[in-house]
C-alpha positions as CSV (number, residue, x, y, z in Angstrom):
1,X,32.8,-12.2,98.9
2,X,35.2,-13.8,96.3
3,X,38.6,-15.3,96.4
4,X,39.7,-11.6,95.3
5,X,38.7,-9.7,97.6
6,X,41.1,-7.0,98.9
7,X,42.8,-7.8,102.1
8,X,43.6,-5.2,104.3
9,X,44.7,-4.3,107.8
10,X,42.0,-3.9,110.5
11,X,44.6,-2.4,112.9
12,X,46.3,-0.2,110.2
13,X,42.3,0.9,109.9
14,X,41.8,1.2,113.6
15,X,44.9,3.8,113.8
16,X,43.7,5.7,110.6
17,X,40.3,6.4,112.8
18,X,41.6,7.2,116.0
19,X,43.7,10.1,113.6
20,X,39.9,11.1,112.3
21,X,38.6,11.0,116.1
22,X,41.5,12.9,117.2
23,X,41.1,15.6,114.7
24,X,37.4,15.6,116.0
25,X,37.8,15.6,119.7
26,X,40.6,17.2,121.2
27,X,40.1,15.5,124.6
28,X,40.4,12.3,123.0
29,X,43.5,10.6,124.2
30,X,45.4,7.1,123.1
31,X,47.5,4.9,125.6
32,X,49.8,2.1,124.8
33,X,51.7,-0.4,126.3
34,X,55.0,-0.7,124.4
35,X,52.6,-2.1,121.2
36,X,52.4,1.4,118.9
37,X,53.9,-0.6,116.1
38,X,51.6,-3.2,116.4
39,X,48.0,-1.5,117.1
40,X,47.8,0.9,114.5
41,X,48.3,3.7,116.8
42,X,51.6,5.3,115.4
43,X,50.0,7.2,113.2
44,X,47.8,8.7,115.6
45,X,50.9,9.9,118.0
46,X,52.4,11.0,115.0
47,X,49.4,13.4,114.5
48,X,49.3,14.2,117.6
49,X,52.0,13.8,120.1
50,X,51.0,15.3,122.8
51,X,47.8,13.4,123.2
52,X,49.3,9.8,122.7
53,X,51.2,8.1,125.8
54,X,53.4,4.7,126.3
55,X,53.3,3.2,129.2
56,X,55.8,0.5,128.7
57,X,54.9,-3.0,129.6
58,X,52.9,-1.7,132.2
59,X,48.7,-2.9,131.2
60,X,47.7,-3.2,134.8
61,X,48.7,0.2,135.5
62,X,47.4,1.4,131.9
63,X,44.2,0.3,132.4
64,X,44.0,2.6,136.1
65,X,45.2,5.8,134.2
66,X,43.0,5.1,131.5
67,X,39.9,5.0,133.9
68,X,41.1,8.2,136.0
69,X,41.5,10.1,132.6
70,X,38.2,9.0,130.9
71,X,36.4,10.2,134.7
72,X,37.7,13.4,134.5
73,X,36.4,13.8,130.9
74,X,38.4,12.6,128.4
75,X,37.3,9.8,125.8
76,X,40.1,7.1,126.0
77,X,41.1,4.1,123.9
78,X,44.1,2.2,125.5
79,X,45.9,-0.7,123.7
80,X,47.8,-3.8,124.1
81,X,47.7,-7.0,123.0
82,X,44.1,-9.3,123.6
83,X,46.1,-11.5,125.7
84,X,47.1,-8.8,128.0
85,X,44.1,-6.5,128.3
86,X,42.0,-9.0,128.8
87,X,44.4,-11.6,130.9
88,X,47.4,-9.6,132.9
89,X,44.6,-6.4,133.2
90,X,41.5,-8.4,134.1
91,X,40.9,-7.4,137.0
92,X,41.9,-3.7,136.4
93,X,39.7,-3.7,133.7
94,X,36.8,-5.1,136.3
95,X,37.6,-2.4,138.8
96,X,38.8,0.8,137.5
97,X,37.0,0.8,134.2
98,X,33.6,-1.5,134.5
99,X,32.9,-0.7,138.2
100,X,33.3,2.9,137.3
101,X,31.5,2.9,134.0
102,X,34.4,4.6,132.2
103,X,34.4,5.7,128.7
104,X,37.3,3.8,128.3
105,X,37.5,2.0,124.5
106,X,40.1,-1.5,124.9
107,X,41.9,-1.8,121.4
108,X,42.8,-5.4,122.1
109,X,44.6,-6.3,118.8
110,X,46.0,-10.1,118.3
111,X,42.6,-11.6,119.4
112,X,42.4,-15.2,118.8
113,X,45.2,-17.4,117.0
114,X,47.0,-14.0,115.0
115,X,50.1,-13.7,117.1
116,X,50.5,-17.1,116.5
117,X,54.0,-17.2,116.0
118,X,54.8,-15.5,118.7
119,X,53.6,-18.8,121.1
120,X,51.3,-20.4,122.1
121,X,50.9,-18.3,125.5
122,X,50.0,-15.2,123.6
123,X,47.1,-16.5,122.0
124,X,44.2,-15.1,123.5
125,X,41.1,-17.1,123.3
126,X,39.1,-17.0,126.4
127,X,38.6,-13.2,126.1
128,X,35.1,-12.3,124.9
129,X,33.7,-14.6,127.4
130,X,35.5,-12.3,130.4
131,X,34.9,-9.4,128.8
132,X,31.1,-10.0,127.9
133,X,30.8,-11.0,131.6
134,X,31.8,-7.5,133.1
135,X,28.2,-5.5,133.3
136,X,28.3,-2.8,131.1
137,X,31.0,-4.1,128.9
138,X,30.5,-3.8,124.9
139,X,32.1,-6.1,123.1
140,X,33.1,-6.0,119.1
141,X,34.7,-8.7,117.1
142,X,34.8,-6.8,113.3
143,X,35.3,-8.9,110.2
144,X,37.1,-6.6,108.3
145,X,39.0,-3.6,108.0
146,X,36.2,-1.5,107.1
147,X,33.9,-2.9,109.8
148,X,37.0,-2.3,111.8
149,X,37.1,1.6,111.3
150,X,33.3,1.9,111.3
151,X,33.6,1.0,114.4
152,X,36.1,2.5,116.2
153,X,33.8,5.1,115.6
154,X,30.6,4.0,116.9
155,X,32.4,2.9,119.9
156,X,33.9,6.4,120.2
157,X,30.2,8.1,120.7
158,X,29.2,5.3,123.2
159,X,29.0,6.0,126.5
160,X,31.0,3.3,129.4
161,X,33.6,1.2,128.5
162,X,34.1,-1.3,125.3
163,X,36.3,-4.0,124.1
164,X,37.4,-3.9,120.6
165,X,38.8,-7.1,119.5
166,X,41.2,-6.3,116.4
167,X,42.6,-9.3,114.5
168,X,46.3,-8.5,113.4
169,X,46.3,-10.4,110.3
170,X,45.4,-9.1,107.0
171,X,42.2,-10.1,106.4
172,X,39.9,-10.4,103.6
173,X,37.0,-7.8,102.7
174,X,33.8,-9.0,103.7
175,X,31.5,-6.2,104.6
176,X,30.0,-3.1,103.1
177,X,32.1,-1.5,105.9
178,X,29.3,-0.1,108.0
179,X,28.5,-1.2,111.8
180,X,25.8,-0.3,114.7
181,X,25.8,-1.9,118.5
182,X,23.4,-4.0,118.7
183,X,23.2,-5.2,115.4
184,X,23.6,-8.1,113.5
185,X,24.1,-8.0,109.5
186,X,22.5,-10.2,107.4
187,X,25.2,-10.7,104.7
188,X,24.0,-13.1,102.7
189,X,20.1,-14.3,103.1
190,X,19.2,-17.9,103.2
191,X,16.2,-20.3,104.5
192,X,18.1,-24.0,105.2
193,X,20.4,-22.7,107.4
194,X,21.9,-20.2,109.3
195,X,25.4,-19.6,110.3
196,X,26.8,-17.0,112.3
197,X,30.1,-16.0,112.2
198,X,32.1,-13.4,113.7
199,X,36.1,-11.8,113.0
200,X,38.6,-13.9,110.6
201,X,36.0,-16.9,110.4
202,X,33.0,-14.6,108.4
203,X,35.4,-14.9,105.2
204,X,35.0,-19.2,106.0
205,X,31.3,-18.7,106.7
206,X,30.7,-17.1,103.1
207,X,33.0,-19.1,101.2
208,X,30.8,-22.2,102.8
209,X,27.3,-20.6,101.6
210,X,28.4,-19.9,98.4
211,X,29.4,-23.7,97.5
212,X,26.3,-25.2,99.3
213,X,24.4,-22.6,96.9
214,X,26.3,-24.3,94.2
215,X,24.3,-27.8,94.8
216,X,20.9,-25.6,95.6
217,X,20.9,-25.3,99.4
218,X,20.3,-21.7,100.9
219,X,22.5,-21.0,103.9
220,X,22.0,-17.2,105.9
221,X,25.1,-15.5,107.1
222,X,24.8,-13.7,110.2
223,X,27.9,-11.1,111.1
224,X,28.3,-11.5,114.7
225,X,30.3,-8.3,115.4
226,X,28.8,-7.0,118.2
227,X,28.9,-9.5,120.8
228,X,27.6,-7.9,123.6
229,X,24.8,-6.3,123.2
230,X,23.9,-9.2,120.8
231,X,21.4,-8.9,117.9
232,X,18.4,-11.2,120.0
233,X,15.4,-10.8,117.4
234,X,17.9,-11.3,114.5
235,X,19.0,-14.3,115.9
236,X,15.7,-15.7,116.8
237,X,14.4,-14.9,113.4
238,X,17.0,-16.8,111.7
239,X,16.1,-19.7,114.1
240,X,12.7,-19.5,113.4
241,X,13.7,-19.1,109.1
242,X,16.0,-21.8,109.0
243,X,15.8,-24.5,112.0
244,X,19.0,-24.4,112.4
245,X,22.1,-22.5,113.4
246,X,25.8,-23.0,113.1
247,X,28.2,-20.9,114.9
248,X,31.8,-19.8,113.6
249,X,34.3,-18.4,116.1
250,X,38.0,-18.1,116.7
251,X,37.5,-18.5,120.8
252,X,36.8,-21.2,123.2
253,X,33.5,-22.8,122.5
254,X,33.1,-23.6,126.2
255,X,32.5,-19.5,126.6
256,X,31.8,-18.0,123.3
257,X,29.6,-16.5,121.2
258,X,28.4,-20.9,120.4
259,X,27.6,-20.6,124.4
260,X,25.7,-17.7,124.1
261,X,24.0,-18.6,121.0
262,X,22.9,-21.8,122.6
263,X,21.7,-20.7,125.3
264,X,19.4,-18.2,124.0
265,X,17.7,-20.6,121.6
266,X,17.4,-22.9,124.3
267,X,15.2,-20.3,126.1
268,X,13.3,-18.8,123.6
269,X,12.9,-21.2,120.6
270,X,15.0,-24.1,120.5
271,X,16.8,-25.6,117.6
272,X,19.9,-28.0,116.5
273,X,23.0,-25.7,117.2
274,X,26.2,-26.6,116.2
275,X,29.8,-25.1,117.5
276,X,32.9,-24.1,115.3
277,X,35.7,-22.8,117.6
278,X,38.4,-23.7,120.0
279,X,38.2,-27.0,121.8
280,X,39.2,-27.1,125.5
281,X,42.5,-26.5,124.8
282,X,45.3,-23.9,124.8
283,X,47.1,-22.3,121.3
284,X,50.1,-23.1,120.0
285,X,52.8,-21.8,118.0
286,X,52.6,-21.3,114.3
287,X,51.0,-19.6,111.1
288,X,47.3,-18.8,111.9
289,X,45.4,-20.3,109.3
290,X,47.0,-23.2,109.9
291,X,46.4,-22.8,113.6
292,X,42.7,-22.5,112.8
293,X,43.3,-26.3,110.4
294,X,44.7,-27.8,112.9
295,X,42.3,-26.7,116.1
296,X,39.0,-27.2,113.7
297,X,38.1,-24.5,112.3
298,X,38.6,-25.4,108.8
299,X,36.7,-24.6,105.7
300,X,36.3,-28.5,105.5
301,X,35.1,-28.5,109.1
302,X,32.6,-25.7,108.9
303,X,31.4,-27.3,105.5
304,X,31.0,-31.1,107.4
305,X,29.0,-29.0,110.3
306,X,26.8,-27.2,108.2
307,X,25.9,-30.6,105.7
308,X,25.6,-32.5,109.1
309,X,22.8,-29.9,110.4
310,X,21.2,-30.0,107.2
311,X,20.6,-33.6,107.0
312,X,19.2,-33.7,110.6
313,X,16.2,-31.2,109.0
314,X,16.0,-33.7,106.1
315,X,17.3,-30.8,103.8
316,X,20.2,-33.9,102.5
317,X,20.7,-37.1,103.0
């Protein structure tokens, strides 16, 4: 990745394959809750109007429609905002969809600090750790548009239910655009350290292992998009590569991907782990990036980390 890369809308892609899957599938059906605009999703009702359906301000209920729909056959994606399908809809989402193993896909768009100005109470940032919680429940966190639409797609074919974290800002180009559950892509290799890094932060991550190449240290960058199922073996391999691991996320550290990262080390082949995220704290209102400066997430932050983790392997002083 460069400073030039195009930026692009992951939602805007996320609309553009529904229309593809809809074209496909004609029992494929779209819910919203009053968010058209924002998801992506116009474009699909536009296509096809009779297969697209607003429920208003109404997630809970949503999220009990879309499980009755996707048991009597359809393949749904429902949508609202991260902080609602995963906050307001919880325990909808536990009940109708997860308890039932519905193939219902949840585009949750404005994960993490992107509806920023909007408040701080929109900000969603304790979401993957529910959603990984619920058995049965994939979750994806795509870097980029591309990886966005890729999959949307792979989610599509999978059978229960999915979360599908979309970032609403415009977003650098990071990825060759492909994606598989399960599956980890190495996009940059490296042997002093490791850092994964998943959504808006993957952009940080290579920026950060591109300068420390710059002074001759070799960092891996790990694309974390598929949260749950995780990439195990790729992640104990880069353990065992590099002795050591930093983690990059736009979500609380307490219950992350950090947590999660952490803990399987800890059981399988322990090394220095450092976390890049969202203290113990709520969001607040403003511009994003600048939400992510201010909370710790900066490019100056995630450089600090990774120099401090390579000094404790003796790789600096």
């Amino acid at each position: 990745m460069t400073q030039t890369s195009p930026r692009a809308s992951l939602t805007e892609a996320y609309g553009k394959a529904l229309v593809e899957l809809g074209e496909r599938d004609p029992r494929l059906v779209v819910l919203d809750a009053d968010t058209a605009t924002e998801n992506g999703t116009r474009a699909f009702g536009q296509r096809f109007p009779g297969r697209i359906f607003d429920l208003g301000v109404m997630d809970q209920s949503m999220m009990s429609i879309a499980a009755g729909l996707a048991l009597d056959g359809r393949t749904v994606f429902a949508n609202t905002a991260a902080v609602f399908a995963a906050g307001e809809a919880y325990n909808f989402v536990r009940q109708s969809i997860c308890a039932n193993r519905a193939k219902v896909k949840i585009g949750a768009t404005h994960g993490g600090h992107a509806a920023g100005g909007d408040g701080g109470p929109t900000q969603m940032l304790e979401d993957l750790g529910l959603m990984r919680g619920l058995p049965g429940m994939t979750v994806v966190v795509p870097a980029d548009a591309p990886s966005a639409a890729a999959a949307t797609f792979a989610l599509a074919e999978r059978t229960g239910p999915a979360y599908l974290r979309l970032n609403g800002d415009l977003l650098p180009t990071v990825t060759e655009g492909t994606f598989a559950v399960g599956s980890a892509p190495e996009l940059r290799s490296g042997s002093d350290l490791t850092i994964i890094a998943l959504g808006a932060l993957v952009g940080p991550a290579l920026e950060v292992a591109e300068e420390l190449a710059h002074v001759g240290l070799s960092a891996r960058v790990l694309d974390f998009a598929s949260v749950k199922p995780f990439d195990e073996p790729a992640l104990l391999r880069a353990a065992r590569d590099t002795g050591a691991i930093l983690v990059l996320e736009e979500h609380s550290v307490l219950t992350g991907v950090g947590a999660l990262v952490a803990a399987t080390t800890a059981e399988n082949y322990p090394v220095p782990v450092r976390r890049v995220g969202v203290p113990d704290v709520f969001g607040e209102s403003g511009e994003s990036a600048s939400l992510r400066d201010h909370l710790g997430m900066s490019t100056e932050r995630i450089r600090d980390e990774a120099w401090e983790l390579l000094k404790s392997r003796g790789k600096v002083t």
